[in-house]
C-alpha positions as CSV (number, residue, x, y, z in Angstrom):
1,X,0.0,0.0,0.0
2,X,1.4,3.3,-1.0
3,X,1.0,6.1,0.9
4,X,-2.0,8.3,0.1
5,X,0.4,12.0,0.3
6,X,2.3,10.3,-2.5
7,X,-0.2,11.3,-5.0
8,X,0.8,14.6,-6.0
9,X,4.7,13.3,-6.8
10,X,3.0,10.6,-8.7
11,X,0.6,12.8,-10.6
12,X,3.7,15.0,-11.8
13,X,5.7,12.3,-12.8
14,X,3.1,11.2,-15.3
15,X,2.3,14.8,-16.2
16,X,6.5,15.0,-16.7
17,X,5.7,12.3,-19.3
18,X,2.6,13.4,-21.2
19,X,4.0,16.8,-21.9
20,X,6.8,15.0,-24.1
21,X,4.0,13.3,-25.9
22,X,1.1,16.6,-26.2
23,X,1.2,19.8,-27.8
24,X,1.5,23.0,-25.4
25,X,-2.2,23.7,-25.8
26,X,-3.6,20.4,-25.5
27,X,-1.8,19.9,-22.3
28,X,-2.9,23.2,-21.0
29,X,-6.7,22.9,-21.9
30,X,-6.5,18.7,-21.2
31,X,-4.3,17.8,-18.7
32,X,-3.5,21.1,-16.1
33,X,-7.2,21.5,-14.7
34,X,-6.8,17.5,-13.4
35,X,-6.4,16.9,-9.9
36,X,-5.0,14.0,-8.1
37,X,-7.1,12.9,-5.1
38,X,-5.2,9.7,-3.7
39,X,-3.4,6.6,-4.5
40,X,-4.0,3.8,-2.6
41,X,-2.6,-0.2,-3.8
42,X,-1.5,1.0,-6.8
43,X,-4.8,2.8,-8.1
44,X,-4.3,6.5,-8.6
45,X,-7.5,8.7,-8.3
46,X,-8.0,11.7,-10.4
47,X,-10.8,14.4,-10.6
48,X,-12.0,15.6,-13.8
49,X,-14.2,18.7,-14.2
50,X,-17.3,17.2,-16.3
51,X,-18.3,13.6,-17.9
52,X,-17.5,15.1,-21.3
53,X,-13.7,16.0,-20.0
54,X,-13.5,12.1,-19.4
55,X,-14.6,11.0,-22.8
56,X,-12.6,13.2,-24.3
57,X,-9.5,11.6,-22.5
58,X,-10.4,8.3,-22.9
59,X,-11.3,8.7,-26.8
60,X,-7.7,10.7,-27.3
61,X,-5.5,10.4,-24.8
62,X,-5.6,6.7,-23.5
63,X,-2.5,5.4,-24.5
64,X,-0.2,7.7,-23.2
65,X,-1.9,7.6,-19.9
66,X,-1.4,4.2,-20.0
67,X,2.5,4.6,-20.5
68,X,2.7,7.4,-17.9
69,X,0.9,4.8,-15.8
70,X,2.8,1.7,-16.3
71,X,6.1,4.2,-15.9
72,X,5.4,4.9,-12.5
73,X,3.4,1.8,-10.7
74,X,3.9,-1.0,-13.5
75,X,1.9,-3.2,-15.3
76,X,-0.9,-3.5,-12.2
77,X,-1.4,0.7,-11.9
78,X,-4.9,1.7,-12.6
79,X,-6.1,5.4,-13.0
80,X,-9.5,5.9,-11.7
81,X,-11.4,9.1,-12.0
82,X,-13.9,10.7,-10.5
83,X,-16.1,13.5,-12.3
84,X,-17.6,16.9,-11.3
85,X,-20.9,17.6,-11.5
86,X,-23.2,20.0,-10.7
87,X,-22.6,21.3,-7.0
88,X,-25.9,21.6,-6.3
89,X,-25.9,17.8,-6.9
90,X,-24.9,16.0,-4.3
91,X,-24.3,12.7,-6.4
92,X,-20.8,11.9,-8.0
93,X,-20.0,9.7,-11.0
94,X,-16.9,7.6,-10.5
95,X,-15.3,5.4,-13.4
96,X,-12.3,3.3,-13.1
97,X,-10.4,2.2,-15.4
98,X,-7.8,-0.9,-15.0
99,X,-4.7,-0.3,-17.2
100,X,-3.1,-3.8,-17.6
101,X,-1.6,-6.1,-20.1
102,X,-2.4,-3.0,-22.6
103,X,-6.3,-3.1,-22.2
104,X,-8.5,-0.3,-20.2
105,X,-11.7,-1.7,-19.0
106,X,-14.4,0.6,-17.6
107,X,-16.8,0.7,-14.6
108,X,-19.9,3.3,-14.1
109,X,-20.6,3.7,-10.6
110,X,-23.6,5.4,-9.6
111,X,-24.4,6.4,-13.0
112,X,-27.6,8.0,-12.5
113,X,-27.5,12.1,-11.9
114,X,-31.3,12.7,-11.2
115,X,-34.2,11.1,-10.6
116,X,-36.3,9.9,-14.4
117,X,-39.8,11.6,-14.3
118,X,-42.4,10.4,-16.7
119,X,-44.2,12.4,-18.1
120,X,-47.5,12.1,-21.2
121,X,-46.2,14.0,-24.2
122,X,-49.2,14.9,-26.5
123,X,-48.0,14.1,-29.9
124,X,-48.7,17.4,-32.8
125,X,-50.6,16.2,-34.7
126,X,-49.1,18.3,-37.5
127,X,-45.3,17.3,-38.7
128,X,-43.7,20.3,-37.3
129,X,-41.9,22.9,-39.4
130,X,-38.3,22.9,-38.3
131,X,-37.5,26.9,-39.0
132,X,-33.9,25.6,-40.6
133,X,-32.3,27.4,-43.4
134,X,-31.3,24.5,-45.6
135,X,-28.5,26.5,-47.3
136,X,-26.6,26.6,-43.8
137,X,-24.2,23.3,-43.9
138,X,-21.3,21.4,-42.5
139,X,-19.8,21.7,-46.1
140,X,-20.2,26.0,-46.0
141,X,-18.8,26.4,-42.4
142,X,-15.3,26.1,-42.9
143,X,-13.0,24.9,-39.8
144,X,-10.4,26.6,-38.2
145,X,-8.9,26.9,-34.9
146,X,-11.0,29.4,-34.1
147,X,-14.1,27.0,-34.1
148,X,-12.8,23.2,-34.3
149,X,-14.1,22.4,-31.1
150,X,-17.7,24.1,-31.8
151,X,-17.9,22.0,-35.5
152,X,-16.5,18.7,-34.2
153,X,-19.1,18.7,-31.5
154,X,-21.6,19.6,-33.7
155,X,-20.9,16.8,-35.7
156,X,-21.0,14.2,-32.6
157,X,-24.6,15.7,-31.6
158,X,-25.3,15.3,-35.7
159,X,-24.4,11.9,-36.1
160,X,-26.3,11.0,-32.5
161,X,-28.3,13.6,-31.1
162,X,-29.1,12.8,-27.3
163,X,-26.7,10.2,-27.1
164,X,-23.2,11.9,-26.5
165,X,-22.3,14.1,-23.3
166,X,-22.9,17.4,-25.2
167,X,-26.5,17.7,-23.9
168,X,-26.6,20.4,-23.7
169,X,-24.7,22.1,-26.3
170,X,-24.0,26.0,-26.1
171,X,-22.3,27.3,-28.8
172,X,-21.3,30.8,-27.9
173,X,-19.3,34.2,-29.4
174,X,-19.7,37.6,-30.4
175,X,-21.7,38.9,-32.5
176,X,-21.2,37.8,-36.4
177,X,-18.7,34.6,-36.0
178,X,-21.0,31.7,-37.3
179,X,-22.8,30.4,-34.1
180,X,-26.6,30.6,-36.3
181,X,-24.5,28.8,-38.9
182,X,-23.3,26.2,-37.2
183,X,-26.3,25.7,-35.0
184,X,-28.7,25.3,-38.2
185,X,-25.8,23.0,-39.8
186,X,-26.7,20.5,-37.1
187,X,-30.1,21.0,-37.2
188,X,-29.9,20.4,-41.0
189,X,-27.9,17.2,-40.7
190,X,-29.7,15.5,-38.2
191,X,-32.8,15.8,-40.3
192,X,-30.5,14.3,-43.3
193,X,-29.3,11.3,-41.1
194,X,-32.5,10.8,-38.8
195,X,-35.6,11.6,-41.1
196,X,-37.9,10.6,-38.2
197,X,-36.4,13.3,-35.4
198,X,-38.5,15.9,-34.8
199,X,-36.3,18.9,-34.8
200,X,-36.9,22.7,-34.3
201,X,-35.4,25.8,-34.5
202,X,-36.5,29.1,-32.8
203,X,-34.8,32.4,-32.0
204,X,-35.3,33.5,-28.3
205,X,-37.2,36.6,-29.5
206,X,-40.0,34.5,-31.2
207,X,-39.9,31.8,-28.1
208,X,-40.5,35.0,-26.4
209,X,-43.3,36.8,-28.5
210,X,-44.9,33.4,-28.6
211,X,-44.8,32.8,-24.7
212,X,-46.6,36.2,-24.1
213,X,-49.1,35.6,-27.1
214,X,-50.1,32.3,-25.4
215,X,-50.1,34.1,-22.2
216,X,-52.4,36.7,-23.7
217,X,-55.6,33.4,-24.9
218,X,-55.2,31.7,-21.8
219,X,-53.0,28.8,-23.5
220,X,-49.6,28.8,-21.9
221,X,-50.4,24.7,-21.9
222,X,-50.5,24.5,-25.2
223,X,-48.0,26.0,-26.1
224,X,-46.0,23.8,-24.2
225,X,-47.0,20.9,-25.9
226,X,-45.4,22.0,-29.1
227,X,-42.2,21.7,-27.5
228,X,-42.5,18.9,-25.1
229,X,-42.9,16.3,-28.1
230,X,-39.2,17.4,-29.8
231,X,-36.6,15.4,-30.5
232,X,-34.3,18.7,-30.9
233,X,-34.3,22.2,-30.1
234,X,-32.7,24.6,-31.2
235,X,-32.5,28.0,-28.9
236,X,-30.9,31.0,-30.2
237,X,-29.7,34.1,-28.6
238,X,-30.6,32.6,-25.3
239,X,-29.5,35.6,-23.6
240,X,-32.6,37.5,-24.8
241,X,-34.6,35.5,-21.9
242,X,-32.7,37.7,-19.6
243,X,-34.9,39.4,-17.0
244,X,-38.0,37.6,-18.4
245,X,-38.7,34.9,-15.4
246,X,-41.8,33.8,-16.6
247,X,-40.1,32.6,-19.8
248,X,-37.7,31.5,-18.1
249,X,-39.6,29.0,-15.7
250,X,-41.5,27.7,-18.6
251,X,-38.3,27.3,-20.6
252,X,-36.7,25.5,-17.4
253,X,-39.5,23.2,-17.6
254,X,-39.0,22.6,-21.3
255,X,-35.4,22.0,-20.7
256,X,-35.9,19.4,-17.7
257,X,-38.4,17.1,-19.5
258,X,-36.1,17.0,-23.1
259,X,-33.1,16.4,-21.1
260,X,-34.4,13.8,-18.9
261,X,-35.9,12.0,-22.1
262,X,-32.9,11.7,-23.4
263,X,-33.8,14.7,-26.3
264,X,-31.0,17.0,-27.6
265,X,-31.0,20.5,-26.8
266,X,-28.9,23.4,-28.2
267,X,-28.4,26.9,-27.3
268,X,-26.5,29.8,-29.2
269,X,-25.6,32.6,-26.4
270,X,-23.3,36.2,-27.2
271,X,-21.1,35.2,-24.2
272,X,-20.3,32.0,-21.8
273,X,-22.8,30.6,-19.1
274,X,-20.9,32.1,-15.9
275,X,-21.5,35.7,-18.1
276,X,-25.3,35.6,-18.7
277,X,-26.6,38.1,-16.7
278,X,-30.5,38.0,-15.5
279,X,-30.7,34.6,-16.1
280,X,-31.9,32.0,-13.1
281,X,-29.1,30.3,-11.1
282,X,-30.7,26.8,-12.4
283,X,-31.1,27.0,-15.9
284,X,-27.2,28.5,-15.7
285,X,-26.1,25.9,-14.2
286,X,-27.9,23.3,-16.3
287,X,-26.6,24.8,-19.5
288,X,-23.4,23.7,-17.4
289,X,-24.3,20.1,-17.8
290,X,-23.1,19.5,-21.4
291,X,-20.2,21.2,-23.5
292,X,-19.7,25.1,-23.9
293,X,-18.1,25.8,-26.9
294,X,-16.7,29.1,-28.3
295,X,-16.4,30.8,-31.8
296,X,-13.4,32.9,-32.2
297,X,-12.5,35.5,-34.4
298,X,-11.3,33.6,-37.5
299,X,-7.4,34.2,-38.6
300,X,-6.1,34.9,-41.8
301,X,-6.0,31.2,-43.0
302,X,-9.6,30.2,-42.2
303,X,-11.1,33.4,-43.8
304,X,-8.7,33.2,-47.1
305,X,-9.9,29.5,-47.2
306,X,-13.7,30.7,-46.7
307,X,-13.6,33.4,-49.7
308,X,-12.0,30.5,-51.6
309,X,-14.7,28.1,-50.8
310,X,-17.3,31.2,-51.3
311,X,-16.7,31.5,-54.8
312,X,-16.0,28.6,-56.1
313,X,-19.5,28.1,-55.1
314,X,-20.3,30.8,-57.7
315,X,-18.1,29.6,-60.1
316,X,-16.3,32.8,-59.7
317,X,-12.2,32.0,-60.1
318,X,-10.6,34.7,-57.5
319,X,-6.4,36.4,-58.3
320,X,-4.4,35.4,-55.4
321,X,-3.7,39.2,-54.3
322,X,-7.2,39.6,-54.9
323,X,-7.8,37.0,-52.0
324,X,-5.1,38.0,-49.7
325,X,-6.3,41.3,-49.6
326,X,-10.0,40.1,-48.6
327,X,-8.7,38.1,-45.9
328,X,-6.3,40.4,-44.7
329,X,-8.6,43.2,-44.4
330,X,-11.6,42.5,-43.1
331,X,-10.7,41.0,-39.7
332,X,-13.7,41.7,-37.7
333,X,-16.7,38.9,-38.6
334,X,-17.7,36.8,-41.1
335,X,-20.7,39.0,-41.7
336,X,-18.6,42.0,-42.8
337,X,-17.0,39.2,-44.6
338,X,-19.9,37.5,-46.3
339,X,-21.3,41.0,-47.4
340,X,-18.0,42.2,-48.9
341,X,-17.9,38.6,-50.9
342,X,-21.7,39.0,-51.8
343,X,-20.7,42.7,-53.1
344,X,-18.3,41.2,-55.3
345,X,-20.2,38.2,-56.5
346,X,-23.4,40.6,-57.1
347,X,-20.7,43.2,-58.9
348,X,-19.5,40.2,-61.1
349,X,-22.9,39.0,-62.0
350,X,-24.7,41.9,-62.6
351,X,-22.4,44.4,-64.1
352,X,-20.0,41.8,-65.7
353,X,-17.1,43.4,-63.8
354,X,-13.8,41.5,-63.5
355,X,-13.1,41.6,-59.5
356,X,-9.8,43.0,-59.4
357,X,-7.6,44.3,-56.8
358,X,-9.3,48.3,-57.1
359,X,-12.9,46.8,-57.1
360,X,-11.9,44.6,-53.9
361,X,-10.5,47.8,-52.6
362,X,-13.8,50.0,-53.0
363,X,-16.0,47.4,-52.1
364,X,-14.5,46.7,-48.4
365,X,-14.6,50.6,-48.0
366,X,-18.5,50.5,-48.6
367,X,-18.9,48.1,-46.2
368,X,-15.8,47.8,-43.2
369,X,-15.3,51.3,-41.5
370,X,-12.2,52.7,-41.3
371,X,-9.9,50.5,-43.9
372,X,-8.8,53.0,-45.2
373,X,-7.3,54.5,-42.4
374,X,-5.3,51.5,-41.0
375,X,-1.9,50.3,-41.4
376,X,-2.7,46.5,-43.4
377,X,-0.2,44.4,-44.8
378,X,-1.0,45.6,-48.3
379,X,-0.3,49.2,-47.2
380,X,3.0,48.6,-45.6
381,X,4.5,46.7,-48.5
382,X,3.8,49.8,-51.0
383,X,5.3,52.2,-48.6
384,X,8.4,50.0,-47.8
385,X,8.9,49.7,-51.4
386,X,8.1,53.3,-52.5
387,X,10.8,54.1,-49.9
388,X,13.8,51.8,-51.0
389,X,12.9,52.1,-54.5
390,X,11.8,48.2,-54.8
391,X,9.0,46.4,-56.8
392,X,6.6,44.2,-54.1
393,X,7.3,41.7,-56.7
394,X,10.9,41.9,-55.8
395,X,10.5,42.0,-52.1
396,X,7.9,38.5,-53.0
397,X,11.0,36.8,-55.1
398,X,13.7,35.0,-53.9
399,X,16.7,36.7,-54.9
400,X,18.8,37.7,-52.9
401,X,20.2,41.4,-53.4
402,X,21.2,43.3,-50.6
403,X,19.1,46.3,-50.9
404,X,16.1,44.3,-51.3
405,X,16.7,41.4,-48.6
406,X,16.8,44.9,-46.6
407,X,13.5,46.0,-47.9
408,X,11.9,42.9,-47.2
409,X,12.7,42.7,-44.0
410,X,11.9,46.2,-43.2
411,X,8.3,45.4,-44.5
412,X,8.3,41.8,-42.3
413,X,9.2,44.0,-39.2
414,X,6.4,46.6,-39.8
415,X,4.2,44.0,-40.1
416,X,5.0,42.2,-37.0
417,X,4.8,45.5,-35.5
418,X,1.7,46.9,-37.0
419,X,-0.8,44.2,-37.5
420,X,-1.9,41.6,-35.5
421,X,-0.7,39.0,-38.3
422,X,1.3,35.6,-37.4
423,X,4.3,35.1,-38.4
424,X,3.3,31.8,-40.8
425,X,0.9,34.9,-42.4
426,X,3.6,37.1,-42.5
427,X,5.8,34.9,-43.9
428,X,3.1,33.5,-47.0
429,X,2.3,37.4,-47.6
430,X,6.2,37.4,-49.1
431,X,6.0,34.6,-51.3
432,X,5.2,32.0,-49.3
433,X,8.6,31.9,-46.7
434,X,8.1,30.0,-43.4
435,X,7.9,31.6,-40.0
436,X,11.9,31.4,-39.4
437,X,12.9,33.1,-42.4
438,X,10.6,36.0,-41.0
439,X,12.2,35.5,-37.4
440,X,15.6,35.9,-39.1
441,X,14.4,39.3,-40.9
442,X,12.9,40.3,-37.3
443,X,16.2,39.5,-35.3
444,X,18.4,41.3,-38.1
445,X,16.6,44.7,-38.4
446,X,16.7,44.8,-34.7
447,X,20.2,43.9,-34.6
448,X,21.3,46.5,-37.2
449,X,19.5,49.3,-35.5
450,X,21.5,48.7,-32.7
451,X,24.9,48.4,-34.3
452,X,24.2,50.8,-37.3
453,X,23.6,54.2,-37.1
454,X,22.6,55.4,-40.6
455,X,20.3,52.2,-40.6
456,X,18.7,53.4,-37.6
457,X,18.4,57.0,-38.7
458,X,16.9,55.8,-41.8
459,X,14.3,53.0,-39.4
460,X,13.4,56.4,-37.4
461,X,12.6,58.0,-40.3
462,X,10.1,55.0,-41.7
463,X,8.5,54.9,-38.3
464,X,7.4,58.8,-38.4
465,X,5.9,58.7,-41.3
466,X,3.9,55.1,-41.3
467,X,2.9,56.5,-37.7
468,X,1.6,59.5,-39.6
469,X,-0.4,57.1,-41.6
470,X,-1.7,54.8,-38.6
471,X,-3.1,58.1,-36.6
């Protein structure tokens, strides 16, 4: 029997070992918030914040648990874990998992959170109208990093809605990033692979305006019923219920009886649970039971491949500046993206207008405020050149001429100074070099305005006037 205070020592041994084996941020989001509880005979005890923190493990992550396992009590050591649930729950789920002879077998203890209630459904008796945009798809929302968790589990709650741990699922951002998209994708494709689910979609605004309507003919029952006998819903923008307790108690009952049926439920939200504001304490913290997943703002790669996959919809064959400068510019949404892409397309269609560069240039002025005014990649690259007397083609090729390796690296330096761009960006913005060439240009500018005095005169005198530009 080993002492129960060598735990912690054990723990970091294993976590020693899995770093090796992870990337930075998958040890950071998967493995830091674990906490080891004891170790008694050669079972180690870990705590886990949620059941679908466990899966998540066990689906990606098993094998080199088991090595960090077997590394540090043999063959015999088992990892059990116990899961976090709701605190105002007293119950607990424990699983245990035996990690020997290269094989985990798994326990449920306790598996049951709350008590089933039955409950009469009526079934409508008309086939319910889902509310789904069909042209919003898996295939049209492109993934990224800033929304692979969001997609991938929307797929899992596509493929098998109610059955996976993402119940419920809140998909949440600001304002523009896709989460009506990618709500309605899964909507869509649960239809597609389960024609006899009953699915619906509804904006909190109508749930709202329909609630009082009902309120208003005495029939607050009925409509009930019409969600009570779902398969799916669908809630958008639930942080328009805020303040509005009556909705919100018949909502809460709404949510209680799909859940405990085993029915899938979905919510779109402009921020995370623990920042809802006017919401009750309950429904926050059963929107806690399933997976919260954000949309990001998406970088420079997943928007250029978006405007790509936008028009080759259309038919519509895009110049590569022409699509740089798209995605490099409008960084705020993808609605300020889709409506500067729609412009085009429309300008193209209509008009017969080749979409060049200038057309791309007027269009995003129309519609993104202040473009003109900020210091872009495109921008820096024509006043780096204009200055040293360089093409941008030049400063894009690969020769290697002193005066215009020094341009080029002038320009990668203003850009790493001036825009928010990544280095891989950076890099692909000057003819596609990798993130160490522009490291190298970084490091040597810096170097030479230290050890160079005319080169620094002449770096003080670019920095004035692109400051002039950027006020």
């Amino acid at each position: 029997m080993i002492d129960v205070k060598d735990c912690k020592s054990v723990w970091n041994s294993c976590l020693a070992y899995i770093r090796q084996c992870v990337g930075d941020q998958s040890f950071k989001t998967w493995f830091e918030p674990i906490e080891p509880l004891m170790l008694v005979n050669n079972v180690l005890t870990i705590q886990v914040p949620s059941q679908f923190f466990y899966e998540w493990l066990e689906e990606h992550y098993v094998h080199v648990l088991r090595k960090a396992i077997n590394e540090q009590l043999g063959a015999d050591g088992r990892l059990e874990y116990q899961i976090l649930v709701d605190k105002n729950d007293q119950n607990r789920k424990s699983f245990g998992n035996t990690l020997h002879k290269g094989s985990i077998i798994s326990r449920t203890v306790n598996p049951g959170l709350s008590k089933e209630i039955k409950t009469e459904v009526p079934v409508p008796a008309q086939p319910i109208d889902s509310q789904l945009n069909p042209n919003y798809s898996f295939d049209s929302f492109i993934e990224g990093d800033c929304n692979k968790l969001a997609r991938s589990a929307g797929l899992a709650v596509a493929n098998k809605p109610g059955v996976t741990s993402f119940n419920p699922l809140l998909v949440y951002g600001s304002v523009g990033l896709g989460k009506t998209h990618l709500v309605q994708a899964i909507g869509n494709q649960i239809k597609k692979n389960h024609s006899d689910k009953k699915v619906l979609y509804v904006p909190s605004e109508r749930f709202l305006s329909q609630f009082i309507e009902a309120m208003k003919n005495n029939n607050s029952q009925e409509f009930t019923n019409q969600f009570l006998g779902l398969d799916v819903l669908i809630l958008d923008d639930v942080q328009f219920l805020s303040g509005k307790e009556k909705t919100q108690e018949i909502f809460f009952h709404i949510f209680n009886h799909l859940h405990q049926s085993g029915k899938q439920i979905i919510i779109t939200s402009d921020c995370p649970p623990k920042d809802i504001k006017g919401l009750q304490e309950r429904l926050l913290s059963r929107f806690k039971w399933g997976l919260s997943a954000d949309l990001q703002i998406p970088d420079y790669e997943t928007r250029n491949a978006i405007i790509c996959k936008k028009m080759q919809s259309e038919g519509i064959e895009l110049a590569a500046d022409v699509i740089d400068y798209l995605a490099y510019s409008v960084d705020t949404n993808m609605r300020d993206l889709e409506g500067v892409v729609n412009s085009l397309i429309a300008q193209h269609t209509l008009s017969g207008r080749q979409i060049d560069l200038e057309l791309a240039k007027q269009i995003i002025q129309n519609i993104v405020q202040n473009v003109e005014t900020e210091v872009n990649i495109d921008y820096i690259q024509k006043f780096v050149s204009e200055y040293f007397a360089v093409t941008i083609e030049q400063m894009k090729d690969k020769t290697r001429k002193r005066e215009i390796v020094i341009a080029r690296q002038v320009a990668m330096y203003f850009a790493k100074e001036y825009t928010n761009m990544s280095l891989k960006s950076i890099g692909n913005h000057f003819g596609g070099r990798d993130h160490s060439t522009v490291i190298h240009a970084l490091t040597s500018v810096s170097d030479l305005m230290d050890t160079d005095k005319k080169f620094r005169a002449t770096m003080q005198d670019l920095i004035k006037k692109i400051k002039i530009k950027s006020a």
